[in-house]
Gaussian input, Z-matrix of N, CA and C with variables (Angstrom, degrees):
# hf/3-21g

backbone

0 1
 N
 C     1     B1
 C     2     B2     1     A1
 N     3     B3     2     A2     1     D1
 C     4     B4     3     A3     2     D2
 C     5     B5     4     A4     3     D3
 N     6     B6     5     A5     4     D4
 C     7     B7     6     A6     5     D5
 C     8     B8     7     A7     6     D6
 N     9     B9     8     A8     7     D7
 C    10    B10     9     A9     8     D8
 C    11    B11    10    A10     9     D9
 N    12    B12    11    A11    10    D10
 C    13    B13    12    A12    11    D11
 C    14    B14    13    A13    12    D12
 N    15    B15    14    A14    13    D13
 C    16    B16    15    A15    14    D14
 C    17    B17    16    A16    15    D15
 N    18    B18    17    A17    16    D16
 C    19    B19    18    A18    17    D17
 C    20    B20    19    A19    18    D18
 N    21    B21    20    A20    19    D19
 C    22    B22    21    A21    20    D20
 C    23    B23    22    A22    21    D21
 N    24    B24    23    A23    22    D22
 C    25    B25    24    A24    23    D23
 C    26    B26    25    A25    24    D24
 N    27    B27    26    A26    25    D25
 C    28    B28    27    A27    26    D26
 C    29    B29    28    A28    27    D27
 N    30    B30    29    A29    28    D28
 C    31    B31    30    A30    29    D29
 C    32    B32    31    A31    30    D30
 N    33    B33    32    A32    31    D31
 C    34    B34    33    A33    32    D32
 C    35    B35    34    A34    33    D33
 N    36    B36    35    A35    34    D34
 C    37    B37    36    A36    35    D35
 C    38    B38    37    A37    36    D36
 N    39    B39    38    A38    37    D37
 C    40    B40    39    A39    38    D38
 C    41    B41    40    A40    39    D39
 N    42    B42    41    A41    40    D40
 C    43    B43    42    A42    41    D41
 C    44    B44    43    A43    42    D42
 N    45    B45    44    A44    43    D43
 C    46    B46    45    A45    44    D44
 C    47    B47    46    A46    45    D45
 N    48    B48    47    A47    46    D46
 C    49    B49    48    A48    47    D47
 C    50    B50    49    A49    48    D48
 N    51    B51    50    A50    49    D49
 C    52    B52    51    A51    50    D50
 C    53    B53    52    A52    51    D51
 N    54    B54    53    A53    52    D52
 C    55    B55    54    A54    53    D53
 C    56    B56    55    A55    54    D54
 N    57    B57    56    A56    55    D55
 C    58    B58    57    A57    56    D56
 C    59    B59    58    A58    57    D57
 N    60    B60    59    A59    58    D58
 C    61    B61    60    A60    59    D59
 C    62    B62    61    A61    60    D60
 N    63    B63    62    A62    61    D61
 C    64    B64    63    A63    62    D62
 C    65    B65    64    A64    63    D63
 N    66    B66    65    A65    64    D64
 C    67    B67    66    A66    65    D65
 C    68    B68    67    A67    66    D66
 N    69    B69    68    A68    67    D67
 C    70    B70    69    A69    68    D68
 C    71    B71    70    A70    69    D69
 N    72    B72    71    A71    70    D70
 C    73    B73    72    A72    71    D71
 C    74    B74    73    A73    72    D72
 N    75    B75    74    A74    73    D73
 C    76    B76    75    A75    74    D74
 C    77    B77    76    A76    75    D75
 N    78    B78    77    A77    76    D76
 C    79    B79    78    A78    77    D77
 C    80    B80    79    A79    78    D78
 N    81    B81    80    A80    79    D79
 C    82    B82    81    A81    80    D80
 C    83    B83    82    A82    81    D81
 N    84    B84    83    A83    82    D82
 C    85    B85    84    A84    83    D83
 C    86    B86    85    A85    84    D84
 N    87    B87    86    A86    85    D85
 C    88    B88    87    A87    86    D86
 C    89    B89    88    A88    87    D87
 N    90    B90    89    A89    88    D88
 C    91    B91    90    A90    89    D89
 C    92    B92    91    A91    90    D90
 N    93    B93    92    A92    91    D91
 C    94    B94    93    A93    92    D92
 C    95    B95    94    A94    93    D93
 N    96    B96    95    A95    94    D94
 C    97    B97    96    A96    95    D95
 C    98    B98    97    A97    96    D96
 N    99    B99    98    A98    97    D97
 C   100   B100    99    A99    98    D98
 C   101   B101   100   A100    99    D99
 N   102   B102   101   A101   100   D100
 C   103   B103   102   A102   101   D101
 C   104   B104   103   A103   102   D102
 N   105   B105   104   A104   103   D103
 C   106   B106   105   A105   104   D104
 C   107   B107   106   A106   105   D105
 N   108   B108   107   A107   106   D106
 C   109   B109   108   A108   107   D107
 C   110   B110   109   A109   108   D108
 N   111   B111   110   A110   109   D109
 C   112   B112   111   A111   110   D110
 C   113   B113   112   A112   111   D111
 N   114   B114   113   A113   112   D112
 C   115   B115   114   A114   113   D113
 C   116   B116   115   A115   114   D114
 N   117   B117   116   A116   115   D115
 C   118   B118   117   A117   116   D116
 C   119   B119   118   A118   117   D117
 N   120   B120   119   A119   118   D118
 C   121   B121   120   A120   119   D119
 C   122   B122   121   A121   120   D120
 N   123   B123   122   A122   121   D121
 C   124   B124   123   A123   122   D122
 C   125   B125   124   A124   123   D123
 N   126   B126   125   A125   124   D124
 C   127   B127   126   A126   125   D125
 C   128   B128   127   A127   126   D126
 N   129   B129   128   A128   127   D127
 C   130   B130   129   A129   128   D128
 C   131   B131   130   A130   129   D129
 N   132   B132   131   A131   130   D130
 C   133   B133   132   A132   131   D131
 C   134   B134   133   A133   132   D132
 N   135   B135   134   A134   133   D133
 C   136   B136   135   A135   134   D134
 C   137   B137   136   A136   135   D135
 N   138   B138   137   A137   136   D136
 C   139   B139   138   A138   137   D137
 C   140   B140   139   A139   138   D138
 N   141   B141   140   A140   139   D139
 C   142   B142   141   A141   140   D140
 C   143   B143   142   A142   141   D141
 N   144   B144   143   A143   142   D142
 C   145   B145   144   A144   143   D143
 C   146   B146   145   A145   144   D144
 N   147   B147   146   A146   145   D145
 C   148   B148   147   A147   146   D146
 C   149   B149   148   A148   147   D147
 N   150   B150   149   A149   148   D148
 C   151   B151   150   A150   149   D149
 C   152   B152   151   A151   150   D150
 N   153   B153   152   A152   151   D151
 C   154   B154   153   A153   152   D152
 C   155   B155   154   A154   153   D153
 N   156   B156   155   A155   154   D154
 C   157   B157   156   A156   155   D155
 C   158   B158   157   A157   156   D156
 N   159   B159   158   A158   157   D157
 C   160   B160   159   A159   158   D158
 C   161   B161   160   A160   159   D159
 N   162   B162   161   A161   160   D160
 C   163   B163   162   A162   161   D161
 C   164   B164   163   A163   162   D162
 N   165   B165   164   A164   163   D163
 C   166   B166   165   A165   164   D164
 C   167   B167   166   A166   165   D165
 N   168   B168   167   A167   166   D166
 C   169   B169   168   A168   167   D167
 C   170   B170   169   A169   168   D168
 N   171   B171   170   A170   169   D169
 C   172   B172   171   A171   170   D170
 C   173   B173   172   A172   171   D171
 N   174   B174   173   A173   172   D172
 C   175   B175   174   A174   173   D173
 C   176   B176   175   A175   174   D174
 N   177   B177   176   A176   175   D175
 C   178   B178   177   A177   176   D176
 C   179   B179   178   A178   177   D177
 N   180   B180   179   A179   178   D178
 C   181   B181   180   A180   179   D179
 C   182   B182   181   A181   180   D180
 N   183   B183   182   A182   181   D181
 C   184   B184   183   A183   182   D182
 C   185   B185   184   A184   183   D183
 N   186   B186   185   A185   184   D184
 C   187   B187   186   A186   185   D185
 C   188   B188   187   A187   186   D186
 N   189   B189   188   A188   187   D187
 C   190   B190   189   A189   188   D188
 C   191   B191   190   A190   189   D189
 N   192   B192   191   A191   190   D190
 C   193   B193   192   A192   191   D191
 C   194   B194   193   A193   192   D192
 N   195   B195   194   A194   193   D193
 C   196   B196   195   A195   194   D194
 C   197   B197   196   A196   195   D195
 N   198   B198   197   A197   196   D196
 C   199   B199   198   A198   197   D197
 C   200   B200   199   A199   198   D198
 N   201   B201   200   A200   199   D199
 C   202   B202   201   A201   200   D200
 C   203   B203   202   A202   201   D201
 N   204   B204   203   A203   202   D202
 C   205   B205   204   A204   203   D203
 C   206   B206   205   A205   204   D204
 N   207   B207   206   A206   205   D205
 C   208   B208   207   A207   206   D206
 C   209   B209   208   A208   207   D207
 N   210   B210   209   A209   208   D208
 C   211   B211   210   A210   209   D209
 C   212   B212   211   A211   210   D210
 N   213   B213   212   A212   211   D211
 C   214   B214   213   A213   212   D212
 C   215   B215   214   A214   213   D213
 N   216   B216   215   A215   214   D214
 C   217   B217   216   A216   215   D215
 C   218   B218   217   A217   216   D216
 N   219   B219   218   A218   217   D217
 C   220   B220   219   A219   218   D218
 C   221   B221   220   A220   219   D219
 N   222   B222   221   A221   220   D220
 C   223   B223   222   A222   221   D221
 C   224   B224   223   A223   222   D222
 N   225   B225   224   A224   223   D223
 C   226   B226   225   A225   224   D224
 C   227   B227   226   A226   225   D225
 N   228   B228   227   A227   226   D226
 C   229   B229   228   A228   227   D227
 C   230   B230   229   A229   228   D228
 N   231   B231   230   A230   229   D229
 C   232   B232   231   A231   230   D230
 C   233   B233   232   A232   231   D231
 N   234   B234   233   A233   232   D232
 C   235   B235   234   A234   233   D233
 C   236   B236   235   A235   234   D234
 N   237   B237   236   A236   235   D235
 C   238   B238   237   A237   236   D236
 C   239   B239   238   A238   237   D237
 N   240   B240   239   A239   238   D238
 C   241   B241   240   A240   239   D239
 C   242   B242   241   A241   240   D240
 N   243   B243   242   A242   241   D241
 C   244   B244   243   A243   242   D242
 C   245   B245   244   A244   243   D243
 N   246   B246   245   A245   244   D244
 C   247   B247   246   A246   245   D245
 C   248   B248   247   A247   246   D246
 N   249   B249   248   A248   247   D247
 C   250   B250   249   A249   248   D248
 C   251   B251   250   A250   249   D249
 N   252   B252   251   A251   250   D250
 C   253   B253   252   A252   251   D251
 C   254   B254   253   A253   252   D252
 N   255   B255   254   A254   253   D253
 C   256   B256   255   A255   254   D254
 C   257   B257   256   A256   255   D255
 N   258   B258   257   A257   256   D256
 C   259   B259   258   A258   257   D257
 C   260   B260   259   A259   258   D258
 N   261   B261   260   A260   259   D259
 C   262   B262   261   A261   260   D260
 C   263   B263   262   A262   261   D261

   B1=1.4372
   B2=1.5165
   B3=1.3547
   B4=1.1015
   B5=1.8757
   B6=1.7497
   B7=1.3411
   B8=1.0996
   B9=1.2840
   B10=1.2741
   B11=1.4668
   B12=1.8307
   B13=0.8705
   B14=1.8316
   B15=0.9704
   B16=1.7403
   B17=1.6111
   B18=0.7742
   B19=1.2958
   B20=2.0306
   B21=1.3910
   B22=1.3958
   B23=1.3210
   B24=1.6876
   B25=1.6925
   B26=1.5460
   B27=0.8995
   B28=1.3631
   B29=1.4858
   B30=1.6476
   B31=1.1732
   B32=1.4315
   B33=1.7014
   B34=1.4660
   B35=2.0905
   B36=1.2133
   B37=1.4372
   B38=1.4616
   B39=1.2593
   B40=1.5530
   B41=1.3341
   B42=1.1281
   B43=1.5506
   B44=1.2831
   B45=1.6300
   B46=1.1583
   B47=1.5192
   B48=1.7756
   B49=1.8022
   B50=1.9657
   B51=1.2602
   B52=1.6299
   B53=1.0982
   B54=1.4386
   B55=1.5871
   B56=1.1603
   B57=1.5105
   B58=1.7466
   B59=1.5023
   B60=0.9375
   B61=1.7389
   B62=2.0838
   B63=1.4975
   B64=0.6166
   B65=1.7065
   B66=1.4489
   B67=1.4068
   B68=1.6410
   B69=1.2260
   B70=1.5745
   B71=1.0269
   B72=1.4848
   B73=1.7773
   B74=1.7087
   B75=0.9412
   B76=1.3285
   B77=1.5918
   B78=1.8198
   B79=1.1254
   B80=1.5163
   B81=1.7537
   B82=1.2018
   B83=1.2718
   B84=1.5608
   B85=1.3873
   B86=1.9370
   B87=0.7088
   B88=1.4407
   B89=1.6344
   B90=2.1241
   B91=1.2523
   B92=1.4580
   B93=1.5609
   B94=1.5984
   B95=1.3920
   B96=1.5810
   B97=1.8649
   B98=1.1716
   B99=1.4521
   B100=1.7225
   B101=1.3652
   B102=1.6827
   B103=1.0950
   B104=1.8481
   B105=1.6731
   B106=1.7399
   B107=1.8384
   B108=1.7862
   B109=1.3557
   B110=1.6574
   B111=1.1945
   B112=1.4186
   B113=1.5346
   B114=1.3627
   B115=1.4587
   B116=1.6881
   B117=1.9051
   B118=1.5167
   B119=1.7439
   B120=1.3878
   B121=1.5839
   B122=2.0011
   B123=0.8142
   B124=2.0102
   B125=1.5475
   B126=1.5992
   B127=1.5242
   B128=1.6918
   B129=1.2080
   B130=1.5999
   B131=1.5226
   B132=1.0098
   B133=1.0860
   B134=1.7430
   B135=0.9696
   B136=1.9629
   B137=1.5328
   B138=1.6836
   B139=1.5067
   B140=1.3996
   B141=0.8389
   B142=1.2890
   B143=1.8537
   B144=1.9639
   B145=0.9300
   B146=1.8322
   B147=1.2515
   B148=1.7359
   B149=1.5157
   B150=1.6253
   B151=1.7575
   B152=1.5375
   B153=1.7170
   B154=1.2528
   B155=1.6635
   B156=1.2376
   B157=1.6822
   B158=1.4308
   B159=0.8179
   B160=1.3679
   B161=1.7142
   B162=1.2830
   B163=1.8063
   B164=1.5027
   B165=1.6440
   B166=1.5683
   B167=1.6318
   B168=1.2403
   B169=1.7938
   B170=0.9440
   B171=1.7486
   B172=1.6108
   B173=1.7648
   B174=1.4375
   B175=1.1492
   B176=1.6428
   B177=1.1130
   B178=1.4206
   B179=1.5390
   B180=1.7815
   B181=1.1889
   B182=1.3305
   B183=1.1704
   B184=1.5241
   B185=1.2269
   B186=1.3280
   B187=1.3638
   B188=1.6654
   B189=1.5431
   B190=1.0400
   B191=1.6783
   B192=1.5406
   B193=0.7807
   B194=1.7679
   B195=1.5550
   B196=1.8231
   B197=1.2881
   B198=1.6101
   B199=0.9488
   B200=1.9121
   B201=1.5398
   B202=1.4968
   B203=1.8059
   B204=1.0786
   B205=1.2705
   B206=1.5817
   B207=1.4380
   B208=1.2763
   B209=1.3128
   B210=1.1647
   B211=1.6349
   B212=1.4824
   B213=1.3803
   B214=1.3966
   B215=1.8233
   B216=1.2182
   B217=1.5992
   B218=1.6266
   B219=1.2807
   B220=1.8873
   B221=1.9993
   B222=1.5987
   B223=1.5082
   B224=1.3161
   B225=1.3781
   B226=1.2425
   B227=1.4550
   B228=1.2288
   B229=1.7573
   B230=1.6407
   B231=1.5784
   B232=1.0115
   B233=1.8097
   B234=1.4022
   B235=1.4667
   B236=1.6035
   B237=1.5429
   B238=1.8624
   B239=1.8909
   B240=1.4221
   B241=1.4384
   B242=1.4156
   B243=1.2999
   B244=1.3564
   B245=1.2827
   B246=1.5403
   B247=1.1745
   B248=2.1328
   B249=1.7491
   B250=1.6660
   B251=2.3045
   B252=0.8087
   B253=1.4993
   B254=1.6678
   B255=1.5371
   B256=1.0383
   B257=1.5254
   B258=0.9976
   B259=1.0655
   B260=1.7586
   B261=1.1961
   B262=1.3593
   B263=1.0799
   A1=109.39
   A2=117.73
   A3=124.10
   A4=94.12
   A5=108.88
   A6=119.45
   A7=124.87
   A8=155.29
   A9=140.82
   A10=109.35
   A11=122.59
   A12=100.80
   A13=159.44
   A14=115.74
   A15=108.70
   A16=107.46
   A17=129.63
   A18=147.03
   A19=97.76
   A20=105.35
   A21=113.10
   A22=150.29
   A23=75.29
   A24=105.23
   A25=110.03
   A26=119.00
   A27=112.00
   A28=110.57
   A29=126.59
   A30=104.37
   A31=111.95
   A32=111.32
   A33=111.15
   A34=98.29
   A35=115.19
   A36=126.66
   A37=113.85
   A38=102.38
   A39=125.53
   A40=115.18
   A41=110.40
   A42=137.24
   A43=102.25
   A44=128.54
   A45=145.61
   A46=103.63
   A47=102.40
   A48=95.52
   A49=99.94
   A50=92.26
   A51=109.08
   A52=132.32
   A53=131.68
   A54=129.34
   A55=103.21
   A56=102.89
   A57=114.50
   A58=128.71
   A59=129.92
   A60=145.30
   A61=71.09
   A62=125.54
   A63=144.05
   A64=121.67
   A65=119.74
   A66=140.69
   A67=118.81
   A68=117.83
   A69=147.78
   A70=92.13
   A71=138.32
   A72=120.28
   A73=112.35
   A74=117.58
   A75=108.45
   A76=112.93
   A77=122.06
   A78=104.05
   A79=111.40
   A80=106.28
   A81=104.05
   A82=119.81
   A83=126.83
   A84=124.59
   A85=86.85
   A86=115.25
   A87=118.11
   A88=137.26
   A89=94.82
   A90=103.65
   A91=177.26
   A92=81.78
   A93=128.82
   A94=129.67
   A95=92.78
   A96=85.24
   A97=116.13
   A98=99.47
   A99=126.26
   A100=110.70
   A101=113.13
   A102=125.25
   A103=86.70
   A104=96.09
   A105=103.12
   A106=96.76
   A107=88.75
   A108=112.77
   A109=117.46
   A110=110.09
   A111=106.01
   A112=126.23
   A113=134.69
   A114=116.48
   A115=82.38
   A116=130.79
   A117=133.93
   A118=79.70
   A119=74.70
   A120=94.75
   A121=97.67
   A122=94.77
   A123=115.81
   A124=107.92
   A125=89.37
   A126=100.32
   A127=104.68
   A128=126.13
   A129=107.91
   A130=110.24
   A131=131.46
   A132=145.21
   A133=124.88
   A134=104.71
   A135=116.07
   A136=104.04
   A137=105.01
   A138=107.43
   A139=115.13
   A140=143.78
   A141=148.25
   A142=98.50
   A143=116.41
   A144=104.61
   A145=102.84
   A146=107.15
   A147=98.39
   A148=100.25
   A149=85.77
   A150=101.42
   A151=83.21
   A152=91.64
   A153=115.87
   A154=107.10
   A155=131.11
   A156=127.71
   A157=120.35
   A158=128.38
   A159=147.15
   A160=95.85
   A161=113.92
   A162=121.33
   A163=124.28
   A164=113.23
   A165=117.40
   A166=133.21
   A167=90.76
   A168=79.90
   A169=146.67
   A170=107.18
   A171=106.39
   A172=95.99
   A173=134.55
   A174=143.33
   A175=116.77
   A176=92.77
   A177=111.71
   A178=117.09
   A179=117.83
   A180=136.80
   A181=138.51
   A182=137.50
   A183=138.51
   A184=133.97
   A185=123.66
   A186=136.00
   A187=104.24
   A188=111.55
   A189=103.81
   A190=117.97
   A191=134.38
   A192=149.45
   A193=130.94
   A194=128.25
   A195=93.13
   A196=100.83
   A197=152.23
   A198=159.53
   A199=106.59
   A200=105.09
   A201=111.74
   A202=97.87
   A203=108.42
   A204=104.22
   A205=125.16
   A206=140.41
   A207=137.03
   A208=138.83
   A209=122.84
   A210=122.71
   A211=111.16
   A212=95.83
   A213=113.92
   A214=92.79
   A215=99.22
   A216=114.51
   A217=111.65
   A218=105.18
   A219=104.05
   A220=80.42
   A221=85.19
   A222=108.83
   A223=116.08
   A224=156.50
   A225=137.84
   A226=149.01
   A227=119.96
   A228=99.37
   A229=79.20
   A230=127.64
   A231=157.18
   A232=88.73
   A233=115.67
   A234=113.73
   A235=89.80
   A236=117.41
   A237=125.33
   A238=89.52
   A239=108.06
   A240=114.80
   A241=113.57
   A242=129.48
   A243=130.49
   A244=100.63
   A245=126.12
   A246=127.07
   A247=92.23
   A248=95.25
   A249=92.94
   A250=86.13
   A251=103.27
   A252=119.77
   A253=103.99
   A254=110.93
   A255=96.91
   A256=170.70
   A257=146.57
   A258=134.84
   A259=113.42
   A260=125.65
   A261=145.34
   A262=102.54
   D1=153.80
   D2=-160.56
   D3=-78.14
   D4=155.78
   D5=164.01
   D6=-98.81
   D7=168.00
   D8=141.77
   D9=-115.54
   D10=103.76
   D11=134.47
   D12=-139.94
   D13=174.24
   D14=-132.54
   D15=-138.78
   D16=156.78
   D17=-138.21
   D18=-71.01
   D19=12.66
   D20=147.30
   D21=-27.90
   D22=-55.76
   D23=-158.65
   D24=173.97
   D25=167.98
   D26=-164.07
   D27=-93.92
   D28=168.91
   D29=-164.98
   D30=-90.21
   D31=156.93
   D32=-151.45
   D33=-94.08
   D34=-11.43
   D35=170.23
   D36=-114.78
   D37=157.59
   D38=176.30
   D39=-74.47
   D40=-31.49
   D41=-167.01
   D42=-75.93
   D43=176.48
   D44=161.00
   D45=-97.42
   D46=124.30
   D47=178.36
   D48=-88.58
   D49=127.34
   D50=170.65
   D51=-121.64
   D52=159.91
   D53=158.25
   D54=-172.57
   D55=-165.14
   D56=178.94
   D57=-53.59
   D58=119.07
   D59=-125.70
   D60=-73.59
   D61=-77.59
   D62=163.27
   D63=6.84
   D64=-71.80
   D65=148.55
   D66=-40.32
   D67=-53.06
   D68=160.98
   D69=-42.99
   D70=-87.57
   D71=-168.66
   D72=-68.48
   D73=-45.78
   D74=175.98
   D75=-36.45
   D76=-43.82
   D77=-156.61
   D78=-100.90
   D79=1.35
   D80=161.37
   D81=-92.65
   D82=7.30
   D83=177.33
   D84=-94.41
   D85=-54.69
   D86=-172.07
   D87=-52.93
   D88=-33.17
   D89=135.37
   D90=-47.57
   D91=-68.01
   D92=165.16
   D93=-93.63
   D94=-34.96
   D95=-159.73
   D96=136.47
   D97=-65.79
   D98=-168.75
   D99=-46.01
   D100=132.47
   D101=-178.73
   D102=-129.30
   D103=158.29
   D104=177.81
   D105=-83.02
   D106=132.31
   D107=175.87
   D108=-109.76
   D109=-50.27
   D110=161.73
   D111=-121.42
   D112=-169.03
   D113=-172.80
   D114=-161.76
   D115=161.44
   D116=161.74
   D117=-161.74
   D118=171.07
   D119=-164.63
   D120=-105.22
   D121=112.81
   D122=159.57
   D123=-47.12
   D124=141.97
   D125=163.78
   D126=-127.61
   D127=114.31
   D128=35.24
   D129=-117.06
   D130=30.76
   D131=147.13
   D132=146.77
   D133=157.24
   D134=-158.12
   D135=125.16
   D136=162.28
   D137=174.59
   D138=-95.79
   D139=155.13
   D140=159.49
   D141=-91.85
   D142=113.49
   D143=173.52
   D144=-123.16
   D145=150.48
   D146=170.11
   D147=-118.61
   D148=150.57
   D149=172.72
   D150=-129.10
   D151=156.80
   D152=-173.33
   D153=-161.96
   D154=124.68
   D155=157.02
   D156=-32.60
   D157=156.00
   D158=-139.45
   D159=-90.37
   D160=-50.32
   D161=162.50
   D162=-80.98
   D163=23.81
   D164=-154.03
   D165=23.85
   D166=22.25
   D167=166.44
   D168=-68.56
   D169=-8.86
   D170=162.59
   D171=-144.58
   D172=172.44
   D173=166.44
   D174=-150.59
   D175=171.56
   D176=-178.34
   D177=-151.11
   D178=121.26
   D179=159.31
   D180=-61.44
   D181=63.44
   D182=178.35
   D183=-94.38
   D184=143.24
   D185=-151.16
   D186=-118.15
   D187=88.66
   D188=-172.39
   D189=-90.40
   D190=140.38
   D191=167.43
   D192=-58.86
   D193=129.61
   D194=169.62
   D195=-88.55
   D196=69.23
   D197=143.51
   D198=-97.46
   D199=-15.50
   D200=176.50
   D201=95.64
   D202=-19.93
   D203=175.92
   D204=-57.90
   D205=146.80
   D206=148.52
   D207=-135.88
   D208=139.03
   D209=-161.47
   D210=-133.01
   D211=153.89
   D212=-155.75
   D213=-82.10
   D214=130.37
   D215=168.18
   D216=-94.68
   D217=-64.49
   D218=-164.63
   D219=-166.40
   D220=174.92
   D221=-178.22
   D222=-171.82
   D223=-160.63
   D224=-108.22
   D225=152.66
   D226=-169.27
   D227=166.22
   D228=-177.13
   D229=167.46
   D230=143.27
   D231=81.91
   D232=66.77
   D233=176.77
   D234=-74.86
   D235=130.16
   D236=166.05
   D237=-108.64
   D238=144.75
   D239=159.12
   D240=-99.50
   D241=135.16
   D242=-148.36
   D243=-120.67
   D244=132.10
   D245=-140.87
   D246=-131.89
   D247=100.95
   D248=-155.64
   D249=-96.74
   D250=133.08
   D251=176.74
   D252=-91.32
   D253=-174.24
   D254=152.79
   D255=-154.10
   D256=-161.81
   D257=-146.62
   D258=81.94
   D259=26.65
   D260=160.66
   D261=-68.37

């Protein structure tokens, strides 16, 4: 089952906590809040997706797999969406 860990405390494994991409959002909507806000594509491959609360006060980084799998990268507090105009 998936872990979360997050700007709590430090993480309690060496490992990457993972599981079913599926389970993974459920338990950060169910937790936290966090729903996926943005998504880019990984090299060398997987997505990089973030969830974040609706007022960014907390987030979460995950690295989703096409095996359906997803794993926890990093997480957070004060997610800002950055608004690039242009010539950025």
């Amino acid at each position: 089952m998936f872990l979360r860990i997050g700007p709590a405390g430090p993480p309690a494994l060496a490992q990457p906590s993972c599981g079913p991409t599926p389970e993974v959002a459920a338990e950060l909507l169910k937790q936290f809040q966090e729903r996926r806000i943005a998504t880019g594509e990984m090299q060398p491959g997987g997505t990089l997706v973030i969830y974040a609360t609706r007022d960014g006060s907390t987030w979460t980084a995950i690295r989703e797999m096409p095996d359906v799998v997803s794993c926890f990268l990093s997480a957070g507090e004060k997610w800002r969406q950055v608004i690039v105009g242009r010539g950025a």
